[in-house]
C-alpha atoms as an extended CHARMM CRD file, in Angstrom:
* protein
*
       252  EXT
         1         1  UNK       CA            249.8560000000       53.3350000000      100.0830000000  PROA      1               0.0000000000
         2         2  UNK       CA            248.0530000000       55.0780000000      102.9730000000  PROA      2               0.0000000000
         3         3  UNK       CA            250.9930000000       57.1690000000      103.4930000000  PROA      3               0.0000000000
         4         4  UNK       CA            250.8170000000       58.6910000000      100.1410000000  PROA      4               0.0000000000
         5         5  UNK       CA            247.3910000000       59.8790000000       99.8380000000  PROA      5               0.0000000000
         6         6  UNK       CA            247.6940000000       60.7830000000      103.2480000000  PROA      6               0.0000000000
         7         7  UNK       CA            250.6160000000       62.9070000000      101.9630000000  PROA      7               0.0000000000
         8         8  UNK       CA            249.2470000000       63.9570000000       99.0110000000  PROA      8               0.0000000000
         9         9  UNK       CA            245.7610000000       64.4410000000      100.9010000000  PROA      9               0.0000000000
        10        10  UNK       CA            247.5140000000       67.1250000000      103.3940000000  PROA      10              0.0000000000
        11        11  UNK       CA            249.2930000000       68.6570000000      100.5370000000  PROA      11              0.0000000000
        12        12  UNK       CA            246.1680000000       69.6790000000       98.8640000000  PROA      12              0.0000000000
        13        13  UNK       CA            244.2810000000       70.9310000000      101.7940000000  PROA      13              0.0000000000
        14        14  UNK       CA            246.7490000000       72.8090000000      103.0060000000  PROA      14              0.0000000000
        15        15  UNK       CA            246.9270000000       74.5090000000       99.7060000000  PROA      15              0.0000000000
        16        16  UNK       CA            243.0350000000       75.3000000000       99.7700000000  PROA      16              0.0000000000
        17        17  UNK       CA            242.8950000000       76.5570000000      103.3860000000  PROA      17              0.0000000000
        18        18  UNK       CA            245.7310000000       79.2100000000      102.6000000000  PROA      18              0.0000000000
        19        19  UNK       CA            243.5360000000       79.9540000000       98.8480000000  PROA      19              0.0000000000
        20        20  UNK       CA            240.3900000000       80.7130000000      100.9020000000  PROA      20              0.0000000000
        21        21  UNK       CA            241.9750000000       82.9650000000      103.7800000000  PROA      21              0.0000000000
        22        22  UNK       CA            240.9790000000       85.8010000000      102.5090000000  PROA      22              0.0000000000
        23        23  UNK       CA            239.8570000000       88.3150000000      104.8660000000  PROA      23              0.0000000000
        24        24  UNK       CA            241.3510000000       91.2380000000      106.2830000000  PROA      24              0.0000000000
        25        25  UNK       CA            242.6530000000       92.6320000000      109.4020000000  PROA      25              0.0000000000
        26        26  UNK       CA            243.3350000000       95.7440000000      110.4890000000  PROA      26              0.0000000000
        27        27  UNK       CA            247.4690000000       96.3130000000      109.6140000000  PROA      27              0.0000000000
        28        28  UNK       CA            249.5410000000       97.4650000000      112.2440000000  PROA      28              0.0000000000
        29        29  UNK       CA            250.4080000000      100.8760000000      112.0380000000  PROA      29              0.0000000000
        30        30  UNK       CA            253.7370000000      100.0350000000      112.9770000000  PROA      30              0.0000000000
        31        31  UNK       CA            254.6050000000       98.0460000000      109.7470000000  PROA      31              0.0000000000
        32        32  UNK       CA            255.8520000000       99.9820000000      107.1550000000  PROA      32              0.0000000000
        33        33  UNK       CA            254.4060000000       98.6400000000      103.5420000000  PROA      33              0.0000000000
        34        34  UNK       CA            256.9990000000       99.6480000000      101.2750000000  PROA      34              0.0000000000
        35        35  UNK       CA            261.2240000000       99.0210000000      101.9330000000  PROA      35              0.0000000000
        36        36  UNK       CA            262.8050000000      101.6660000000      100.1640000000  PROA      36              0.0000000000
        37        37  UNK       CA            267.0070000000      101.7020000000       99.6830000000  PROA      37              0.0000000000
        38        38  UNK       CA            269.1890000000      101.6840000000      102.5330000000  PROA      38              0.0000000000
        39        39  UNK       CA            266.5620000000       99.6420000000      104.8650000000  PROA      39              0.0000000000
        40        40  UNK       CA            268.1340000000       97.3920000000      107.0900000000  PROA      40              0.0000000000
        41        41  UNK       CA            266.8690000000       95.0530000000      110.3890000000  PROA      41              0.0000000000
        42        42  UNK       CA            267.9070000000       92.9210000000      112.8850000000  PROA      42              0.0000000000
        43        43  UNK       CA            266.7100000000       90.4560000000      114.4670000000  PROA      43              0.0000000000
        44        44  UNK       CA            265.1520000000       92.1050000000      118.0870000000  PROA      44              0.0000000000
        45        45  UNK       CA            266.1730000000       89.4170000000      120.9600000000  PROA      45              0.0000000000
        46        46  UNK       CA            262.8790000000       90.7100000000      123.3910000000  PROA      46              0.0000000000
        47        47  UNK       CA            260.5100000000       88.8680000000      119.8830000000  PROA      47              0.0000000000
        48        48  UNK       CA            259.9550000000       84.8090000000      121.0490000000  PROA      48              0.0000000000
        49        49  UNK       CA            258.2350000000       84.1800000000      118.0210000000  PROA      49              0.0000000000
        50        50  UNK       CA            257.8050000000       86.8690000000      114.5690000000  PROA      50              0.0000000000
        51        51  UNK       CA            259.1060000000       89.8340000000      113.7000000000  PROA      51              0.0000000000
        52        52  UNK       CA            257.4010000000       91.8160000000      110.8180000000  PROA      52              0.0000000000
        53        53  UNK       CA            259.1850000000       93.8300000000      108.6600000000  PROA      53              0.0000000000
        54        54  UNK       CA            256.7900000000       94.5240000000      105.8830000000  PROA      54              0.0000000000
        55        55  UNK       CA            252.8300000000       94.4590000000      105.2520000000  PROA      55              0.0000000000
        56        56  UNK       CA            250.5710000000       94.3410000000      102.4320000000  PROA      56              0.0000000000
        57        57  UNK       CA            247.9500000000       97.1980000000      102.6260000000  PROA      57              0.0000000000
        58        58  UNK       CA            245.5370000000       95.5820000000      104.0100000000  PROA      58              0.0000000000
        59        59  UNK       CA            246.9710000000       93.7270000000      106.7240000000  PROA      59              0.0000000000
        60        60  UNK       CA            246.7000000000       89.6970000000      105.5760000000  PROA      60              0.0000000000
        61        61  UNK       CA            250.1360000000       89.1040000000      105.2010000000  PROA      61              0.0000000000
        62        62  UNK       CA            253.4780000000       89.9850000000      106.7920000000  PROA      62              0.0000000000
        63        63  UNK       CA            257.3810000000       89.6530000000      105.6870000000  PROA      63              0.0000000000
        64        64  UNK       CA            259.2300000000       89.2660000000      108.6880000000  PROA      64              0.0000000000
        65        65  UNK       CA            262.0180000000       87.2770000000      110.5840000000  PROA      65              0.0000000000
        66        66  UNK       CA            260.2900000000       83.8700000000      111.9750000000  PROA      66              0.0000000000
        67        67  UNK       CA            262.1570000000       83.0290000000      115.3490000000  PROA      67              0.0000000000
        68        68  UNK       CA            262.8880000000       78.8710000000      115.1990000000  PROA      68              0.0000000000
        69        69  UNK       CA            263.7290000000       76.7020000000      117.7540000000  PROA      69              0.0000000000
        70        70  UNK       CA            265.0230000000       79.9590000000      120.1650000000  PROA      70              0.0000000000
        71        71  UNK       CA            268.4770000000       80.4710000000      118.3960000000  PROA      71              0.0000000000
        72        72  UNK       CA            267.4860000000       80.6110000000      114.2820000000  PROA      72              0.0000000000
        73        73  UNK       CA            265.5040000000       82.4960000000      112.4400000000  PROA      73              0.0000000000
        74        74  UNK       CA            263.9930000000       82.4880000000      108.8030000000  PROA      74              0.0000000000
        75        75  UNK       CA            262.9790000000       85.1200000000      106.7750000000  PROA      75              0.0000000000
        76        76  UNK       CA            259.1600000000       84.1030000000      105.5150000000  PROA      76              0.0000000000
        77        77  UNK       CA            256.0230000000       85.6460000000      104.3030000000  PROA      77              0.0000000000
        78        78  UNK       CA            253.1190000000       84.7960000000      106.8650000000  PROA      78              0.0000000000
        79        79  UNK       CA            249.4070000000       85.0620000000      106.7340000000  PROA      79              0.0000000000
        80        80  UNK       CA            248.4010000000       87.6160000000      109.9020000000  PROA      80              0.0000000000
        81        81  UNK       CA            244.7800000000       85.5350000000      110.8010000000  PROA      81              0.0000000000
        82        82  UNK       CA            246.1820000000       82.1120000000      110.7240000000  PROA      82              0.0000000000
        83        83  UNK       CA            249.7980000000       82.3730000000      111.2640000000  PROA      83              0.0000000000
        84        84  UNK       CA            250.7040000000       80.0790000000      108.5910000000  PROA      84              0.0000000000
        85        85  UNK       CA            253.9630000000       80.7270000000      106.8690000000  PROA      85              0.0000000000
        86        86  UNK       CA            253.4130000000       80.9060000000      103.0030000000  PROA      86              0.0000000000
        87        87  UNK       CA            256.6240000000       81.5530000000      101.3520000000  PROA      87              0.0000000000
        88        88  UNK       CA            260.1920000000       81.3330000000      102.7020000000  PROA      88              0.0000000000
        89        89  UNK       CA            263.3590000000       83.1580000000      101.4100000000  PROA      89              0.0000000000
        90        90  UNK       CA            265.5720000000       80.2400000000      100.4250000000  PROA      90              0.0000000000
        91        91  UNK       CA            263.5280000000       77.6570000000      101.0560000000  PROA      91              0.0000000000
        92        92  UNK       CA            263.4140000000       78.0700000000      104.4500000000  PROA      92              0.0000000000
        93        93  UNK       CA            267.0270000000       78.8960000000      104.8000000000  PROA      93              0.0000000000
        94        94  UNK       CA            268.1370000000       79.4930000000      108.4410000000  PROA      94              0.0000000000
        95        95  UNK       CA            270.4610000000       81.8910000000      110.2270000000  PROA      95              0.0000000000
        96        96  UNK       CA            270.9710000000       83.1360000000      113.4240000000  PROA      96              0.0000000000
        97        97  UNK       CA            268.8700000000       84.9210000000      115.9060000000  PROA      97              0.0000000000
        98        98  UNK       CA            271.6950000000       87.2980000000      116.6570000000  PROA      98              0.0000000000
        99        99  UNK       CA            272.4130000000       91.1370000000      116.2520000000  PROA      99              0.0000000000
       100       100  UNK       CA            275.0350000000       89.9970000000      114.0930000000  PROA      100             0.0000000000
       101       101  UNK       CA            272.2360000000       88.8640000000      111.3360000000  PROA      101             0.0000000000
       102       102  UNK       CA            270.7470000000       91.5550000000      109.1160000000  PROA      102             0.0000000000
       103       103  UNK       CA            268.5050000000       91.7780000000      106.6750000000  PROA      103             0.0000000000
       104       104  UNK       CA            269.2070000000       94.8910000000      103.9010000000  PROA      104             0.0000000000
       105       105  UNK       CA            267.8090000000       96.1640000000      101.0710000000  PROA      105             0.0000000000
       106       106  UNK       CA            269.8990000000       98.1120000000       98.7250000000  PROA      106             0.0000000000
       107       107  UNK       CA            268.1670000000       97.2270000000       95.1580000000  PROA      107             0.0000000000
       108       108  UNK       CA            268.4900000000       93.3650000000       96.1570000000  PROA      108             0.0000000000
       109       109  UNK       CA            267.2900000000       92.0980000000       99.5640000000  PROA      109             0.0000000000
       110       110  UNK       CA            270.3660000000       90.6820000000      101.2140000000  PROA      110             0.0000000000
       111       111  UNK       CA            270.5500000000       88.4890000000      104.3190000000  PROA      111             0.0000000000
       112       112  UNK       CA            273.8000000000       88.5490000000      106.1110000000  PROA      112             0.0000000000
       113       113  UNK       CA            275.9840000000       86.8230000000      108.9350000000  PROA      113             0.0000000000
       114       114  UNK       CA            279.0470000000       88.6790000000      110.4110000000  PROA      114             0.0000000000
       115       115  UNK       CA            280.8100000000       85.3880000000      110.1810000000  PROA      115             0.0000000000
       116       116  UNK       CA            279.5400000000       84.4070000000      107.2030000000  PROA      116             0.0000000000
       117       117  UNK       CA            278.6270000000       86.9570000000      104.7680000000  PROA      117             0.0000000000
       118       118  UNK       CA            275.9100000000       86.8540000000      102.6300000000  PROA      118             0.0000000000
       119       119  UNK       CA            273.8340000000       84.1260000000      103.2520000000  PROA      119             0.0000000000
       120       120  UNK       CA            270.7270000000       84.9040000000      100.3610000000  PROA      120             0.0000000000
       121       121  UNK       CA            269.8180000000       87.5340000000       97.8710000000  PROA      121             0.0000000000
       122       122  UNK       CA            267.5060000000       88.1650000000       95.7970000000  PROA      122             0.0000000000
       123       123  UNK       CA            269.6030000000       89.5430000000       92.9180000000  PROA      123             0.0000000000
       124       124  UNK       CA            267.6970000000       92.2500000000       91.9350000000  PROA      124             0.0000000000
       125       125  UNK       CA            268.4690000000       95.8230000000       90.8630000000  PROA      125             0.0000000000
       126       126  UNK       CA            265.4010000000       97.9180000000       92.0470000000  PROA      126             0.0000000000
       127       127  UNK       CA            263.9860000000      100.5930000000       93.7740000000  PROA      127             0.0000000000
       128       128  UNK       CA            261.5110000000       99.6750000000       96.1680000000  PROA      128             0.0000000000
       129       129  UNK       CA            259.9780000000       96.0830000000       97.9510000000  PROA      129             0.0000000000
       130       130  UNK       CA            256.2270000000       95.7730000000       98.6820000000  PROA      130             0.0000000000
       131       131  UNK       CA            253.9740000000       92.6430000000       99.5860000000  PROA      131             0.0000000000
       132       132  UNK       CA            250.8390000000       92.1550000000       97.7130000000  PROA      132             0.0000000000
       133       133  UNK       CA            247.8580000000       91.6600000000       98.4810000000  PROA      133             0.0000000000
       134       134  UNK       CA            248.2480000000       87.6530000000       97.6810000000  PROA      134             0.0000000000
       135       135  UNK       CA            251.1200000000       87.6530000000       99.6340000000  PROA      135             0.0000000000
       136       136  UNK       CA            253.6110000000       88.1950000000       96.9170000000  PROA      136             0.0000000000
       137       137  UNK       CA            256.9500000000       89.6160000000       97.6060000000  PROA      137             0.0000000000
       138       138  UNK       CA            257.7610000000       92.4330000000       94.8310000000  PROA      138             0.0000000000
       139       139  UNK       CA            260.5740000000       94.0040000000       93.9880000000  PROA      139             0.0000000000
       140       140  UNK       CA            260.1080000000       96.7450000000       91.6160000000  PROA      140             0.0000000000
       141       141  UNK       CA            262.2330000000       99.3840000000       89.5820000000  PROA      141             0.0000000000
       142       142  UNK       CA            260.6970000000      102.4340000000       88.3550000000  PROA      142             0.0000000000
       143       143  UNK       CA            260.2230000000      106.3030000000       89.2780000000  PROA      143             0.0000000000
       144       144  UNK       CA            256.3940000000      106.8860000000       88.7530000000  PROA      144             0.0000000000
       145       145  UNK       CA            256.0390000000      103.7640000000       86.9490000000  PROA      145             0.0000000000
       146       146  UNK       CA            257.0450000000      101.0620000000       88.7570000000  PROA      146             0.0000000000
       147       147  UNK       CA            257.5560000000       97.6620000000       87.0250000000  PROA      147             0.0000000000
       148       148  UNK       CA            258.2010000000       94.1240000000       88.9150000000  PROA      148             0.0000000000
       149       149  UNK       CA            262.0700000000       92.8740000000       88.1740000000  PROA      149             0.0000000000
       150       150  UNK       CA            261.4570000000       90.0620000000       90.9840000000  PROA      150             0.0000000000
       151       151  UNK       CA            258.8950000000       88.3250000000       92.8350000000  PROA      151             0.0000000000
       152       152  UNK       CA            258.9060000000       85.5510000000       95.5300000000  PROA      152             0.0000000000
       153       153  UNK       CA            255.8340000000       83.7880000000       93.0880000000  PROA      153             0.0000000000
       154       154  UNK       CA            258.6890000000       82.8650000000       91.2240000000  PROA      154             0.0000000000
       155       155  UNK       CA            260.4770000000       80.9890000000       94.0310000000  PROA      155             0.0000000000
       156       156  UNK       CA            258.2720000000       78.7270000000       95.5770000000  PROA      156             0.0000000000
       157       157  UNK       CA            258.5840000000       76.9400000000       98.8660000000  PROA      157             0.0000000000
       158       158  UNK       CA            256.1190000000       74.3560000000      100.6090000000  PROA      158             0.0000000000
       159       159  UNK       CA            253.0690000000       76.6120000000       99.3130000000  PROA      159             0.0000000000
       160       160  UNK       CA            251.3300000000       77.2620000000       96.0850000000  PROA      160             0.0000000000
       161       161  UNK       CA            248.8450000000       80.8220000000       96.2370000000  PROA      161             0.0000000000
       162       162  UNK       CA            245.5960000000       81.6670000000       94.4490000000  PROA      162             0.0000000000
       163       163  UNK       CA            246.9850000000       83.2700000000       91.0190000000  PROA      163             0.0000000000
       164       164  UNK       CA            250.4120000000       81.8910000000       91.4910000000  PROA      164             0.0000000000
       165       165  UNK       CA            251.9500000000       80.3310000000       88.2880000000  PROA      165             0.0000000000
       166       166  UNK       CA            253.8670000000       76.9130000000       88.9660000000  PROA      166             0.0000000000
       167       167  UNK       CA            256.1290000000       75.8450000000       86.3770000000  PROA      167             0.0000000000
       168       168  UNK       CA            258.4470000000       73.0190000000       85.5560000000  PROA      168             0.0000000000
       169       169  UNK       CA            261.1640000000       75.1910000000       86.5380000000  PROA      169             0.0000000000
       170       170  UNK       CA            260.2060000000       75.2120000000       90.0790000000  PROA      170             0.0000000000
       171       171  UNK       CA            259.9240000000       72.9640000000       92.7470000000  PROA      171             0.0000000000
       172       172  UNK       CA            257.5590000000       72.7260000000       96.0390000000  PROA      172             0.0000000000
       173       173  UNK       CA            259.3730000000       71.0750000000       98.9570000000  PROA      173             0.0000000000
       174       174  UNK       CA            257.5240000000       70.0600000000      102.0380000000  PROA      174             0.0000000000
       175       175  UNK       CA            258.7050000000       71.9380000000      105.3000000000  PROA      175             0.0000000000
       176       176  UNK       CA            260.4060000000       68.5990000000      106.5700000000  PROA      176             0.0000000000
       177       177  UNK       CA            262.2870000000       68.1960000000      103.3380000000  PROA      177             0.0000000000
       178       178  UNK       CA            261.1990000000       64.5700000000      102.4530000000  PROA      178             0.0000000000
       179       179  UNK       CA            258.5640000000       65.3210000000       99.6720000000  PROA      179             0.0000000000
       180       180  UNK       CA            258.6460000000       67.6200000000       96.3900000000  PROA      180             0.0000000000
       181       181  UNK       CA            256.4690000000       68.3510000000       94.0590000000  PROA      181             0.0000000000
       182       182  UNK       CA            257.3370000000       69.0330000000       90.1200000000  PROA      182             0.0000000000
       183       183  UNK       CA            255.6910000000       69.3430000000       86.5600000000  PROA      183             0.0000000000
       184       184  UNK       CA            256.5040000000       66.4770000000       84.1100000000  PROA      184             0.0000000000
       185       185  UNK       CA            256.1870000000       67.1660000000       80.3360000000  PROA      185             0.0000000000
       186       186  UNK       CA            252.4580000000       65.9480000000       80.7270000000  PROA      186             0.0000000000
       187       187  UNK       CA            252.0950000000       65.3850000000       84.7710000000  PROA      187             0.0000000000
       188       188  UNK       CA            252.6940000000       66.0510000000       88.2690000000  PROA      188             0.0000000000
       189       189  UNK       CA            254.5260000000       64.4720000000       89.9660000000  PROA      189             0.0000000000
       190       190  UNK       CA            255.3360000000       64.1590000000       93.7980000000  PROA      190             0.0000000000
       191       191  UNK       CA            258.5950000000       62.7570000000       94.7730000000  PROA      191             0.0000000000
       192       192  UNK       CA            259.9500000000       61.4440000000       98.2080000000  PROA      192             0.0000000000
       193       193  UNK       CA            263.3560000000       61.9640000000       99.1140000000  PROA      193             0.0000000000
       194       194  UNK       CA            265.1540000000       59.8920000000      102.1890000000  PROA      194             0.0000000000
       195       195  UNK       CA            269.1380000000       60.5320000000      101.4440000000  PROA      195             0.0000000000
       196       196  UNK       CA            270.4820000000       63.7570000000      101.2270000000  PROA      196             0.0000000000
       197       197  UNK       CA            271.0370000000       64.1140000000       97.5620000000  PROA      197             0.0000000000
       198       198  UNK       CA            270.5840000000       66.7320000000       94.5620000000  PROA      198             0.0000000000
       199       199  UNK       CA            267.8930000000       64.3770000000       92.7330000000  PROA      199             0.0000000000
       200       200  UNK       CA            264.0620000000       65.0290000000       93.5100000000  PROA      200             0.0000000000
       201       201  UNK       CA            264.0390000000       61.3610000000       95.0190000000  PROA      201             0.0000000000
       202       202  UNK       CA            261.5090000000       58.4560000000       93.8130000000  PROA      202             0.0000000000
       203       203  UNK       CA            258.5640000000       59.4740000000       91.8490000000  PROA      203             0.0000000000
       204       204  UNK       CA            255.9390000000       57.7450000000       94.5790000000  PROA      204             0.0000000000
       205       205  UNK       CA            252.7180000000       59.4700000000       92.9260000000  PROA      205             0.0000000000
       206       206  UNK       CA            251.5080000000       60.4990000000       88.9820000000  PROA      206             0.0000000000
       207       207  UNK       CA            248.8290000000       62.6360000000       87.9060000000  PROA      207             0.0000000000
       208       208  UNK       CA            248.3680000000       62.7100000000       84.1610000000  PROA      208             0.0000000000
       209       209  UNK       CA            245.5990000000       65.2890000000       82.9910000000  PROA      209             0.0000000000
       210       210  UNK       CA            242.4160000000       64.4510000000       81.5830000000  PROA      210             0.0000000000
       211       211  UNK       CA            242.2390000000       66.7440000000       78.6170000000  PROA      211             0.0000000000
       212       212  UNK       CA            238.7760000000       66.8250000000       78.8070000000  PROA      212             0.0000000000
       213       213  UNK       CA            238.7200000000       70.4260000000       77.4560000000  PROA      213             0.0000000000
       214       214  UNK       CA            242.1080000000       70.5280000000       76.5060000000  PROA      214             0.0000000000
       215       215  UNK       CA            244.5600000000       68.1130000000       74.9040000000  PROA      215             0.0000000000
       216       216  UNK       CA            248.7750000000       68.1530000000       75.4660000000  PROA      216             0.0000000000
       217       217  UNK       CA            250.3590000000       68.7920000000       72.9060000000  PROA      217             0.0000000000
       218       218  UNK       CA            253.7940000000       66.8110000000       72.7530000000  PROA      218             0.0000000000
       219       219  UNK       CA            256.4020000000       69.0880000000       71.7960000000  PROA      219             0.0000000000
       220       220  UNK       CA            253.9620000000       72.4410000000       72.2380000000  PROA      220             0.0000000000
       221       221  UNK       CA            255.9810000000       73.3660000000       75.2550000000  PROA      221             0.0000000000
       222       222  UNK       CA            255.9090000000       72.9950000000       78.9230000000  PROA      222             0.0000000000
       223       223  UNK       CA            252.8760000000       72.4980000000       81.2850000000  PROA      223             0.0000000000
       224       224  UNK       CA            252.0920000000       74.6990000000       83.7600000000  PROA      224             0.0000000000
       225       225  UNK       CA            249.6670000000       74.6090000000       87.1590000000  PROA      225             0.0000000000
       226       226  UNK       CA            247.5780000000       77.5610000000       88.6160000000  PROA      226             0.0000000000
       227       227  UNK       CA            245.6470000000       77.2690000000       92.0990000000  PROA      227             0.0000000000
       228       228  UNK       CA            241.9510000000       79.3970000000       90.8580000000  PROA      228             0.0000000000
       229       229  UNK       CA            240.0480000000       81.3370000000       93.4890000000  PROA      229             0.0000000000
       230       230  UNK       CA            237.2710000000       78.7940000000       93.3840000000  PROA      230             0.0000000000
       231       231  UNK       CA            239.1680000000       76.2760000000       95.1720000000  PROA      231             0.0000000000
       232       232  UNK       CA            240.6070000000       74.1560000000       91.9660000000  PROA      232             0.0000000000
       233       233  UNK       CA            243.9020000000       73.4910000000       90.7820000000  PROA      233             0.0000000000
       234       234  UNK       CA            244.4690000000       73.7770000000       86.6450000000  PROA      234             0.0000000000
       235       235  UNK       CA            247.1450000000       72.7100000000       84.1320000000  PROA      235             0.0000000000
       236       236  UNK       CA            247.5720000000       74.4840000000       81.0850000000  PROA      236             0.0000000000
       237       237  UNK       CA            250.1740000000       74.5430000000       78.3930000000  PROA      237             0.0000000000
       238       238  UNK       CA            249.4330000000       76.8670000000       75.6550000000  PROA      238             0.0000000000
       239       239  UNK       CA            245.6520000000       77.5420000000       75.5330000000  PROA      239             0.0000000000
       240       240  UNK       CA            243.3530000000       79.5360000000       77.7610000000  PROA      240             0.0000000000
       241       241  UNK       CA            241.6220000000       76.1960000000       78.2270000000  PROA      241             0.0000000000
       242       242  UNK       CA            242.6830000000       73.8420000000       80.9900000000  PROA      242             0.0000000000
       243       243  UNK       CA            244.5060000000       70.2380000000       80.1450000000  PROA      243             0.0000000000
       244       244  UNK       CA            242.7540000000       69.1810000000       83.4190000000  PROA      244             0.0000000000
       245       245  UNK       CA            241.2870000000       70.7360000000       86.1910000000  PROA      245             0.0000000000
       246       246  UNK       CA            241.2940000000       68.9040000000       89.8510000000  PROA      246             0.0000000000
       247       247  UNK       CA            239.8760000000       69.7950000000       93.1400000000  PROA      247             0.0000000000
       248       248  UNK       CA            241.8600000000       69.3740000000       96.1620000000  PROA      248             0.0000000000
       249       249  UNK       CA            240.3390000000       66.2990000000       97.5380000000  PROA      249             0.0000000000
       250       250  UNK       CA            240.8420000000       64.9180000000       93.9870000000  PROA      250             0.0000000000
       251       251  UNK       CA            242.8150000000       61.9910000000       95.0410000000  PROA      251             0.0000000000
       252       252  UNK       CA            242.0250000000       61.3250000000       98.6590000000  PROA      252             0.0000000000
């Protein structure tokens, strides 16, 4: 039982330390903070640890290739003060650190292997890519009116942000794998995982909502969870009113 608060415990802080880095640096001028059609990159062999390819405009996060154990590399969203890695394409998909790996963008952003092929995509049709300033990865079609066609918020990895809309569609998976997170009809649920296999593994911990503002409605549609800029986490289904609202040391 230790084991899965302890879990559950690191989970949640590591969700409110990335909701509360905030500040700016100064962006390097170097960065370019829109990819436009016909971009491409490859990984540089002189980098030992991250390569950015793409800032936000005021310098907190990066897109970039993330250099892993020497010979791999993944392409993830980091935040610049900390270093943390907040979003992965693929879910932390990795390919080689080798000229033969290139990343493109030519209305979808395309990783690709030589000996491979295509190895993720985004499957967009747009015109331009640009990082927010909450670190979300934007694709967007438009001449003087861009509008958003895709956005990494919508594919999740082992991090929830401030603003961020998690839904039973998606799924958070822990960086080693072993532990997922998903929405229930009326809970949360975090799963463990120990074989290799296309279930989300045993349900080791519940949280049902309080409804102390709010109730669930069965049958009035899906549940959803938002992380709020004052440090709490809040599940709604169809009203502006919360089913439940939990700190992050909730269940320590």
């Amino acid at each position: 039982m230790y084991d899965i608060l302890s879990e559950l415990t690191r989970i949640y802080s590591f969700l409110l330390i990335l909701t509360v880095l905030t500040h700016p640096i100064s962006a390097t001028t170097a960065t370019p903070q829109e990819l436009r059609k016909g971009f491409t990159a490859t990984p540089d062999s002189s980098v030992t640890s991250f390569q950015p390819l793409l800032s936000d405009s005021v310098g907190n996060y990066s897109l970039g290739f993330l250099r892993v154990d020497k010979s791999q590399l993944a392409l993830v969203v980091i935040h610049n003060p900390s270093k943390e890695q907040v979003w992965a394409a693929g879910k932390g998909l990795l390919s080689r650190w080798s000229s033969q790996t290139r990343l493109s963008f030519n209305g979808s952003l395309v990783i690709t292997d030589s000996r491979t092929g295509a190895l993720w995509s985004s499957h967009a049709n747009g015109d331009r890519v640009r990082l927010s300033n909450t670190s979300n990865l934007i694709i967007e079609k438009g001449g003087d009116n861009f509008s958003i066609i895709w956005q990494s918020f919508d594919f999740p990895y082992n991090t929830l942000m401030e603003g961020q809309n998690f839904t039973s569609d998606m799924t958070l998976v822990s960086s080693n794998g072993m532990y997922t997170m998903k929405l229930g009809p009326d809970f949360i649920g975090f799963y463990a995982k120990f074989v290799a296999s296309s279930d989300p593994g045993h349900l080791y911990f519940q949280h049902n909502p309080m409804e102390a503002k709010a109730r669930v409605i069965e049958g009035g549609g899906p549940i959803r969870v938002v992380v709020s800029p004052d440090g709490f986490l809040g599940m709604y289904q169809n009203s502006t009113a919360p089913v439940d609202v939990q700190p992050f040391t909730s269940f320590q």
